[in-house]
DSSP file (Angstrom, degrees, kcal/mol; ACC not computed):
  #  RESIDUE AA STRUCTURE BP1 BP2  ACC     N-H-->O    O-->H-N    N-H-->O    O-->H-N    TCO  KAPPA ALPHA  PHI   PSI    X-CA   Y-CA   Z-CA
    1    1 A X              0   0    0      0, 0.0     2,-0.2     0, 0.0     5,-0.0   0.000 360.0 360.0 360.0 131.5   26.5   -9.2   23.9
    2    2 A X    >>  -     0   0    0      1,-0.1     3,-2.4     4,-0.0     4,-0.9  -0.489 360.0-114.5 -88.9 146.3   26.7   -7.1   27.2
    3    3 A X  H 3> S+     0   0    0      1,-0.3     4,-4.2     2,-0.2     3,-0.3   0.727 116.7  60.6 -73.6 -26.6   23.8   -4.5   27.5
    4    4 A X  H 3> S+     0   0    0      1,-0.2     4,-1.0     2,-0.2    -1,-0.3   0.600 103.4  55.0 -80.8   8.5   26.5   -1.6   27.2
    5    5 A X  H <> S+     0   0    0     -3,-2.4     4,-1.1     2,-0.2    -1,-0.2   0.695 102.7  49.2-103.6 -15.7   27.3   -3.1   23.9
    6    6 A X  H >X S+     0   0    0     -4,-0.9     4,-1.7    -3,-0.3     3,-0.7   0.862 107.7  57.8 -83.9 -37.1   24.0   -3.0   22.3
    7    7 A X  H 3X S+     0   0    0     -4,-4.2     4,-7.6     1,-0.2     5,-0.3   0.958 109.0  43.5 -37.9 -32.4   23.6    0.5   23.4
    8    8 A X  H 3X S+     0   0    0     -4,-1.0     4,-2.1     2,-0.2    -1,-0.2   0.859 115.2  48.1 -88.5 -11.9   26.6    1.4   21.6
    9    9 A X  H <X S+     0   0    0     -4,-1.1     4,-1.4    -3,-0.7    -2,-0.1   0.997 120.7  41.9 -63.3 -63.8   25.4   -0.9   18.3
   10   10 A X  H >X S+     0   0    0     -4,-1.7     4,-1.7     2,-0.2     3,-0.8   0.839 117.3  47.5 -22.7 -65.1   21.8    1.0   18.8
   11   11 A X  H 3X S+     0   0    0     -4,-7.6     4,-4.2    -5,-0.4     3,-0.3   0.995 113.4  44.0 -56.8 -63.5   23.7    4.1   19.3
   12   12 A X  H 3X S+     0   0    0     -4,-2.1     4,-0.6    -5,-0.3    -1,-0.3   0.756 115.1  54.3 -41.9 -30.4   26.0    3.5   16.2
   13   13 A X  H XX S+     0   0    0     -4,-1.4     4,-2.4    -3,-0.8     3,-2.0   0.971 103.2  50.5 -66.7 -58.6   22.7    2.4   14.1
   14   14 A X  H 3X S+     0   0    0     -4,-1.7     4,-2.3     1,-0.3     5,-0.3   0.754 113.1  50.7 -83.9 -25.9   20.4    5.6   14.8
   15   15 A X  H 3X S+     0   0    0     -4,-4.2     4,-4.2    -5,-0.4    -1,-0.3   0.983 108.6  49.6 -74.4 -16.7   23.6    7.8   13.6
   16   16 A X  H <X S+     0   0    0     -3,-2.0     4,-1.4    -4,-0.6     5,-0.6   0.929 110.8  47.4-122.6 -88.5   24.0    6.0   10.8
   17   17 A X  H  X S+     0   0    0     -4,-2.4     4,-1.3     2,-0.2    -1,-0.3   0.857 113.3  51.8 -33.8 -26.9   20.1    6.3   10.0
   18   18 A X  H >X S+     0   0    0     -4,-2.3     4,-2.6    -5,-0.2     3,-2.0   0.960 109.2  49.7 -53.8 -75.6   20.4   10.2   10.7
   19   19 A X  H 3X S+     0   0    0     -4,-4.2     4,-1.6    -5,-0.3     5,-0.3   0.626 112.2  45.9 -31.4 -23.6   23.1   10.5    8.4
   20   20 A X  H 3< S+     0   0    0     -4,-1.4     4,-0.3     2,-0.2    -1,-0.2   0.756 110.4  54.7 -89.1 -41.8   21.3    8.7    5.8
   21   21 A X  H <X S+     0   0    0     -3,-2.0     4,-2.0    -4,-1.3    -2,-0.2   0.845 113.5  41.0 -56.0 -55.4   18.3   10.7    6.5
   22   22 A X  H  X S+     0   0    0     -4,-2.6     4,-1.6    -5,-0.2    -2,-0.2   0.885 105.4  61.0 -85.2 -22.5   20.2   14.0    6.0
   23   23 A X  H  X S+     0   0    0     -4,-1.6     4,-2.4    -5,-0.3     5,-0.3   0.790 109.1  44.1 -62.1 -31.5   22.2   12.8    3.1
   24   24 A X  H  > S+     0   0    0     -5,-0.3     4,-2.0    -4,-0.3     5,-0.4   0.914 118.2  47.2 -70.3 -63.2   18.5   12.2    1.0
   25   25 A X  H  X S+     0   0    0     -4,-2.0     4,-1.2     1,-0.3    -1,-0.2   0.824 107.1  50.7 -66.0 -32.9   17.3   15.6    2.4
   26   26 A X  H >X S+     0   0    0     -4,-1.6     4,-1.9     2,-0.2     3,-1.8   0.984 112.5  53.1 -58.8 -65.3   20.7   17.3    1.4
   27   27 A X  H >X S+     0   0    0     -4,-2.4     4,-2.2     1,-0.3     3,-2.1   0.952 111.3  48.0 -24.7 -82.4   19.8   15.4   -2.4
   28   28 A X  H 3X S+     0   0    0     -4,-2.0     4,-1.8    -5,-0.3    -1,-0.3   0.650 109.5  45.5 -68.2   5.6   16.5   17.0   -2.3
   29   29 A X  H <X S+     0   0    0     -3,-1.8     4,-2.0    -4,-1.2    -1,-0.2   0.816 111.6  55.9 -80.5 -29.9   17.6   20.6   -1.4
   30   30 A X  H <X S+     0   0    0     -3,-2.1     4,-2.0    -4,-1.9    -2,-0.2   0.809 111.2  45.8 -54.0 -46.0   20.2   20.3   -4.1
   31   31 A X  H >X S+     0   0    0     -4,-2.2     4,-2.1    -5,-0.3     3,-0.7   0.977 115.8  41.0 -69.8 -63.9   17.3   19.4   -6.6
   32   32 A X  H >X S+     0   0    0     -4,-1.8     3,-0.9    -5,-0.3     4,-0.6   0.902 107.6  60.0 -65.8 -61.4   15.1   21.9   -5.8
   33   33 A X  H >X S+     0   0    0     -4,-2.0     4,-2.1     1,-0.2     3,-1.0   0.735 114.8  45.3   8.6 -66.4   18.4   24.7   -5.5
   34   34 A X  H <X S+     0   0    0     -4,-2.0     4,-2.2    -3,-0.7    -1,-0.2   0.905 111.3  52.6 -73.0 -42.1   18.8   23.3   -9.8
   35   35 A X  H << S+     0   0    0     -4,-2.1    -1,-0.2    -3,-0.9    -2,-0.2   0.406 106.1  47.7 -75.4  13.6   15.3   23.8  -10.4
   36   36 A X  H XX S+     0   0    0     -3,-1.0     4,-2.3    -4,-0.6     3,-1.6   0.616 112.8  51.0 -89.5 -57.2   15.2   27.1   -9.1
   37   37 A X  H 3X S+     0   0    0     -4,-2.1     4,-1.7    -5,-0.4     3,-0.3   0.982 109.3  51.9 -61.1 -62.8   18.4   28.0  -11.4
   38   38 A X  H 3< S+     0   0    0     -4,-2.2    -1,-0.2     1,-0.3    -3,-0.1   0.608 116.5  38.0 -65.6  -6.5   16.8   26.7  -14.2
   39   39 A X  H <4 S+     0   0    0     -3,-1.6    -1,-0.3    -5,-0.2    -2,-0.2   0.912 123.9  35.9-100.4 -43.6   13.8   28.8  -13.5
   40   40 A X  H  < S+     0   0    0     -4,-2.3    -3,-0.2    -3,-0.3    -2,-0.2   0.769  83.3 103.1 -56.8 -61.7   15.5   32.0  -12.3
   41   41 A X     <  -     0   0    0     -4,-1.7    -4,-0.0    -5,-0.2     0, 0.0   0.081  44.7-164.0 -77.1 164.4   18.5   32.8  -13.9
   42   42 A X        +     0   0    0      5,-0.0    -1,-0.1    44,-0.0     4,-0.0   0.719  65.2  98.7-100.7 -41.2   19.3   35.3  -16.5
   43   43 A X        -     0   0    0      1,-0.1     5,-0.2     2,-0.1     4,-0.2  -0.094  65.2-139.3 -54.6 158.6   22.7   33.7  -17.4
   44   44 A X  S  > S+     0   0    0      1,-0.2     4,-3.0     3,-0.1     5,-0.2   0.928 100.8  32.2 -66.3 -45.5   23.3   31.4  -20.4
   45   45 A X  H  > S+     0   0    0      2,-0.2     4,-1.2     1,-0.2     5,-0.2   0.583 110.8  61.1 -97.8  -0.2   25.5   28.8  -19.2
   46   46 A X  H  >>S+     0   0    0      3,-0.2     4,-5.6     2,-0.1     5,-0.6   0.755 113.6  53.1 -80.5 -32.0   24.0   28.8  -15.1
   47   47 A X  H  >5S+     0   0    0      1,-0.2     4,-1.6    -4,-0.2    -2,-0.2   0.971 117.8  30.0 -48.9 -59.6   20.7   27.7  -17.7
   48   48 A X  H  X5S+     0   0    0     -4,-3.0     4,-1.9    -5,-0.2     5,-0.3   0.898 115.8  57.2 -58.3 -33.1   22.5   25.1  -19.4
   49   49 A X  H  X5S+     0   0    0     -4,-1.2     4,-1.1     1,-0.2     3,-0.4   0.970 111.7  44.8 -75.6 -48.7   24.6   24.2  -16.5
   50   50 A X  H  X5S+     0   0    0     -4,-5.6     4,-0.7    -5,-0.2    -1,-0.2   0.908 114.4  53.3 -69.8 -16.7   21.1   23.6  -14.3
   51   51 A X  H  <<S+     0   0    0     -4,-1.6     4,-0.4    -5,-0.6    -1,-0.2   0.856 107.3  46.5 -81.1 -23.4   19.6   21.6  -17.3
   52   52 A X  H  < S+     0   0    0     -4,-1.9     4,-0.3    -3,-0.4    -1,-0.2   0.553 111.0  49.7 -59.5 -37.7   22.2   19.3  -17.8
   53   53 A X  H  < S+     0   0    0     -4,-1.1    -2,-0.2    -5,-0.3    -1,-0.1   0.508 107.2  58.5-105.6  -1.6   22.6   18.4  -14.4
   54   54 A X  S >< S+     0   0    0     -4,-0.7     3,-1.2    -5,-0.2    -2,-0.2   0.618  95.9  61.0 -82.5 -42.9   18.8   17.9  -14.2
   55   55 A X  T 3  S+     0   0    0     -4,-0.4    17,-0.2     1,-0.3    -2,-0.1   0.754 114.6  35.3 -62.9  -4.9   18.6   15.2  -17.0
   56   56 A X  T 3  S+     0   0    0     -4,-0.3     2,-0.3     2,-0.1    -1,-0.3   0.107  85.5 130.9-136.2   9.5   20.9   12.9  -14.9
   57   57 A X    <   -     0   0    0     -3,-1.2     2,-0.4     2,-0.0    -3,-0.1  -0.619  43.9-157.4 -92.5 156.3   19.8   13.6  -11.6
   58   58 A X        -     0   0    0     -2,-0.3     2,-0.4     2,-0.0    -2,-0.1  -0.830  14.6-169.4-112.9 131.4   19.0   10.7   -9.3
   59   59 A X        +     0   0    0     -2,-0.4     7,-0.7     7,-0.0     2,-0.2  -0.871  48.7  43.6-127.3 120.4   16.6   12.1   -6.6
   60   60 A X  B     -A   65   0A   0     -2,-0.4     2,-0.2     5,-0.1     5,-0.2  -0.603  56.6-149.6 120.2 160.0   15.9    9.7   -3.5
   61   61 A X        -     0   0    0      3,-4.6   -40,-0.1     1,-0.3    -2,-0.0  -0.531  43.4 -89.4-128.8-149.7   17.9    7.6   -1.5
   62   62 A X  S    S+     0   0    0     -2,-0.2    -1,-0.3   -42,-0.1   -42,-0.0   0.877 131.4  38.0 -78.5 -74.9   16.9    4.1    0.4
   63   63 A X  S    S+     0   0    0     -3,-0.1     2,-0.4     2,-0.0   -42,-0.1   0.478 119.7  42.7 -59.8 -20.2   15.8    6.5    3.6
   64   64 A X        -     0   0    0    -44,-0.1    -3,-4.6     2,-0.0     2,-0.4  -0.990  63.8-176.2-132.8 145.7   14.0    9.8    1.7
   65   65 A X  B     -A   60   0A   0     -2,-0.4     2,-1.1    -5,-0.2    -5,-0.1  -0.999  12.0-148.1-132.3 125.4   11.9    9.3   -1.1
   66   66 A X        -     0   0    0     -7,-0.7     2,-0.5    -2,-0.4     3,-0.2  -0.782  17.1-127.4-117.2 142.7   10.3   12.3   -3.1
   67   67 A X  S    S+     0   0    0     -2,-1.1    -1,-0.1     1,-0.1     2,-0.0   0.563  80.7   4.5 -43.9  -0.9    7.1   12.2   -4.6
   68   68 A X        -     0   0    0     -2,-0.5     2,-0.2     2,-0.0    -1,-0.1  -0.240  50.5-174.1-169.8  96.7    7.9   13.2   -8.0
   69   69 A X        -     0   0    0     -3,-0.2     2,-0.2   -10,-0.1   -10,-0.0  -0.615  30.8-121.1 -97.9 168.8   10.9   14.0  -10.2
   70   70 A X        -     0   0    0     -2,-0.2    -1,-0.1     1,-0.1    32,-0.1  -0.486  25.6-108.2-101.5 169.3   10.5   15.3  -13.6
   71   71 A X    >>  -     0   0    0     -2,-0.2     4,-1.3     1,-0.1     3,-1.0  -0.389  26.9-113.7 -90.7-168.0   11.9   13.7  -16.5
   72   72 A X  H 3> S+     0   0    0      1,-0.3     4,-1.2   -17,-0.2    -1,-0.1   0.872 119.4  63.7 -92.3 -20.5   14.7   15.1  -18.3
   73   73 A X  H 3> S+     0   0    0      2,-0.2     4,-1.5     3,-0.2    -1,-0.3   0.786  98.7  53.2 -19.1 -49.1   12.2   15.7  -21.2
   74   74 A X  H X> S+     0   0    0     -3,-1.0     4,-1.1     1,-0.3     3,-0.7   0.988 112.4  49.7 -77.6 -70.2   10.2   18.3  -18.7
   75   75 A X  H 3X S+     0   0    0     -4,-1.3     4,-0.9     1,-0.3    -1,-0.3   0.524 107.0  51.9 -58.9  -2.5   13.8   20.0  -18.3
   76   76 A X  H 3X S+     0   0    0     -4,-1.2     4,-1.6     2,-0.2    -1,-0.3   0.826 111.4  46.5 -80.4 -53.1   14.4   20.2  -21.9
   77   77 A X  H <X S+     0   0    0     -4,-1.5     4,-2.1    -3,-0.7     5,-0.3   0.947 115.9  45.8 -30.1 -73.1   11.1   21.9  -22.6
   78   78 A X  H  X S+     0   0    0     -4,-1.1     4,-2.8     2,-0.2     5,-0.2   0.850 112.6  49.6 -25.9 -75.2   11.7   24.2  -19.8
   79   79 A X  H  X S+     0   0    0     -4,-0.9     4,-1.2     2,-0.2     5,-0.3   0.913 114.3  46.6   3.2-102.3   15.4   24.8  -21.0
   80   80 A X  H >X S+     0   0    0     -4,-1.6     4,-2.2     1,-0.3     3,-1.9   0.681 113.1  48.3 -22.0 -64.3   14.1   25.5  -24.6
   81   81 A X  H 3X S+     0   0    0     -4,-2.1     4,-2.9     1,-0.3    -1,-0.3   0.960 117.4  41.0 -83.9 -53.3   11.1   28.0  -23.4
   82   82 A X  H 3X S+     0   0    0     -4,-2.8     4,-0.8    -5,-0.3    -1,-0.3   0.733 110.9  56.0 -77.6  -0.9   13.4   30.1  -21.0
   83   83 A X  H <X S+     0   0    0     -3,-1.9     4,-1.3    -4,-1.2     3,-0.2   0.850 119.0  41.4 -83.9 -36.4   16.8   30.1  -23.9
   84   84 A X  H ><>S+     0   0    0     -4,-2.2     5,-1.2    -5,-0.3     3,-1.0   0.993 112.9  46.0 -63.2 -57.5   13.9   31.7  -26.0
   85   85 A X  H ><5S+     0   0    0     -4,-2.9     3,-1.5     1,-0.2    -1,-0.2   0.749 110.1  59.7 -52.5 -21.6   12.3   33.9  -23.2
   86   86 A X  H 3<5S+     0   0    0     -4,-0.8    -1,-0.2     1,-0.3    -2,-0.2   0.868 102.8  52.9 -85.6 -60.7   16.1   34.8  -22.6
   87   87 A X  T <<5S-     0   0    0     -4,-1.3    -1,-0.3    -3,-1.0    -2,-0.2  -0.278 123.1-105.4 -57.0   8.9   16.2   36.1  -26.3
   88   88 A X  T < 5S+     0   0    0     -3,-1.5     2,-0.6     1,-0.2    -3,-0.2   0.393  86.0 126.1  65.2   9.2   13.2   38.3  -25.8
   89   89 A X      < +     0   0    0     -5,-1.2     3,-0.2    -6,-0.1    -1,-0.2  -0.888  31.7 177.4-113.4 105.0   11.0   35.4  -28.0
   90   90 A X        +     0   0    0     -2,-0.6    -1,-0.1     1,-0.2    -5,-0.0  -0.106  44.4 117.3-108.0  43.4    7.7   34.0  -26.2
   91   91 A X        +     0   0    0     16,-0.1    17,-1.0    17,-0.1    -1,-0.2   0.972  50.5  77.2 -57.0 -63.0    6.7   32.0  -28.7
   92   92 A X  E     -B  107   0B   0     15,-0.3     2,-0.4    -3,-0.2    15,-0.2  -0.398  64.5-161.6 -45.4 142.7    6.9   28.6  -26.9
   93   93 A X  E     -B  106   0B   0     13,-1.7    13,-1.9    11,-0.0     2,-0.6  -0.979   4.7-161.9-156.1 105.7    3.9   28.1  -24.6
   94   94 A X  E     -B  105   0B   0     -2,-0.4    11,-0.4    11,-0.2     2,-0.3  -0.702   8.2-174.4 -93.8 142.4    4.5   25.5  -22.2
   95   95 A X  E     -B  104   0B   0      9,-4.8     9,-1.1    -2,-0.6     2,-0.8  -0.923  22.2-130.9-133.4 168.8    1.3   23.8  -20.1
   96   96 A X  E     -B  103   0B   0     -2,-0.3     2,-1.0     7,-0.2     7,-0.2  -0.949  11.7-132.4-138.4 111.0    1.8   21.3  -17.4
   97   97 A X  E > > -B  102   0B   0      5,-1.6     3,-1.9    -2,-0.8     5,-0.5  -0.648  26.2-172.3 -70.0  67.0   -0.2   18.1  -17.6
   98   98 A X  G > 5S+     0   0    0     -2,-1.0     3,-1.4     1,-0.2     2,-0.4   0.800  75.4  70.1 -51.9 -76.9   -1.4   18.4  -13.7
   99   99 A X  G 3 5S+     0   0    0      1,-0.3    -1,-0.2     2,-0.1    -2,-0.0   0.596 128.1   0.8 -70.3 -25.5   -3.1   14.7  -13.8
  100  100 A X  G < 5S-     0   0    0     -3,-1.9     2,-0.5    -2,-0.4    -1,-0.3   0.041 107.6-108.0-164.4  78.1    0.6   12.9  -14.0
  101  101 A X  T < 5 +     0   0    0     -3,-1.4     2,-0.3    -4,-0.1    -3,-0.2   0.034  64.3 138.2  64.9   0.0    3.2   16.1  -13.9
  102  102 A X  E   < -B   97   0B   0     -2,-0.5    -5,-1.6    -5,-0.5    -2,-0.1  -0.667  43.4-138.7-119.8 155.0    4.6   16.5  -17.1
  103  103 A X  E     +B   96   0B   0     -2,-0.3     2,-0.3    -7,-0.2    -7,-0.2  -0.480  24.7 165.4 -85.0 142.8    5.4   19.8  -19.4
  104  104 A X  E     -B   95   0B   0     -9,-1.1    -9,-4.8    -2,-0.1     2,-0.4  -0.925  15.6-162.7-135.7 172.4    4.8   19.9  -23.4
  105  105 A X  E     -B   94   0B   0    -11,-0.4   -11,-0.2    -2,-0.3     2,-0.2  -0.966  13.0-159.5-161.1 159.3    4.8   23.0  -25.4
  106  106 A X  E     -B   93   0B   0    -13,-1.9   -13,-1.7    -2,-0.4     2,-0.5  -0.773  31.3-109.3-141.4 150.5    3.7   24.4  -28.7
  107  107 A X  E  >  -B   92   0B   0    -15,-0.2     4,-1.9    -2,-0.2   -15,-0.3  -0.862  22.3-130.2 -92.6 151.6    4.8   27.3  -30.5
  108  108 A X  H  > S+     0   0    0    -17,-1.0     4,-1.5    -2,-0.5    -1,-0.1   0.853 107.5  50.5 -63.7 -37.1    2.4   30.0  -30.6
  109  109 A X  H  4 S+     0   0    0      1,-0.2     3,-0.3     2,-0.2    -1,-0.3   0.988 111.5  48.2 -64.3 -56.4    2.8   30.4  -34.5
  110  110 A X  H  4 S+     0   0    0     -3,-0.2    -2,-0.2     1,-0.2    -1,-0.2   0.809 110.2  56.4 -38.6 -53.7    2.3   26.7  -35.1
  111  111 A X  H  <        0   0    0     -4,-1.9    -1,-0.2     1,-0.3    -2,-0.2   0.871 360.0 360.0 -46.8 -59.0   -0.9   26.7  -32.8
  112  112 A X     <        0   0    0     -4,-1.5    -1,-0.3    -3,-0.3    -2,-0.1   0.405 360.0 360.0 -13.4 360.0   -3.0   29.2  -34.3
C-alpha cells in the first residue's frame, strides 16, 4: 500500500467516524425533540404520538452513548399525568426517584 493510499483509507475512515458520530448525535436530539413534545404540548394526539414513539426508542449508537434513557414505563406515567393535566385533573402526583432515574405516581385521592 502506497502512502497516498493510506491517506485516502485514513481519509475515508475519519468520515466515516464523523458520520457515525453525527448520526448518534442526530438520535439524541431527536430523543430529547420527543421528550420535549411529550412534556409541552397541548395537543392530544402530538401527546400520544411522542409517547408511543418513546416506548420503542433505541437511543445510542456504537460511537455516542447517552447516559440514561428512560423506560417506557417512565413515559407511560408521564403520558397518563399530562392526558389528565390536559383535562384540567391534577390528581396524579408524579415523583422522580433521583438515586436510579425513574418516575412513579399516586393519585392524590388514593394517597391521603
Amino acid at each position: 500500500m502506497t502512502s497516498e493510499s493510506q491517506n485516502y483509507a485514513a481519509s475515508e475512515h475519519l468520515h466515516s467516524f464523523s458520520s457515525a458520530i453525527k448520526g448518534g448525535l442526530s438520535i439524541g436530539k431527536q430523543y430529547v425533540q420527543l421528550i420535549d413534545q411529550l412534556v409541552d404540548t397541548n395537543d392530544l394526539e402530538e401527546l400520544l404520538a411522542a409517547a408511543q414513539q418513546l416506548a420503542v426508542f433505541k437511543l445510542g449508537t456504537k460511537f455516542v452513548q447517552f447516559p440514561h434513557q428512560y423506560r417506557s414505563q417512565d413515559y407511560y406515567m408521564l403520558f397518563m399525568a399530562r392526558l389528565l393535566e390536559l383535562h384540567q385533573d391534577q390528581s396524579l402526583k408524579l415523583n422522580l426517584n433521583k438515586s436510579n432515574w425513574t418516575l412513579s405516581g399516586g393519585f392524590s385521592s388514593l394517597i391521603r
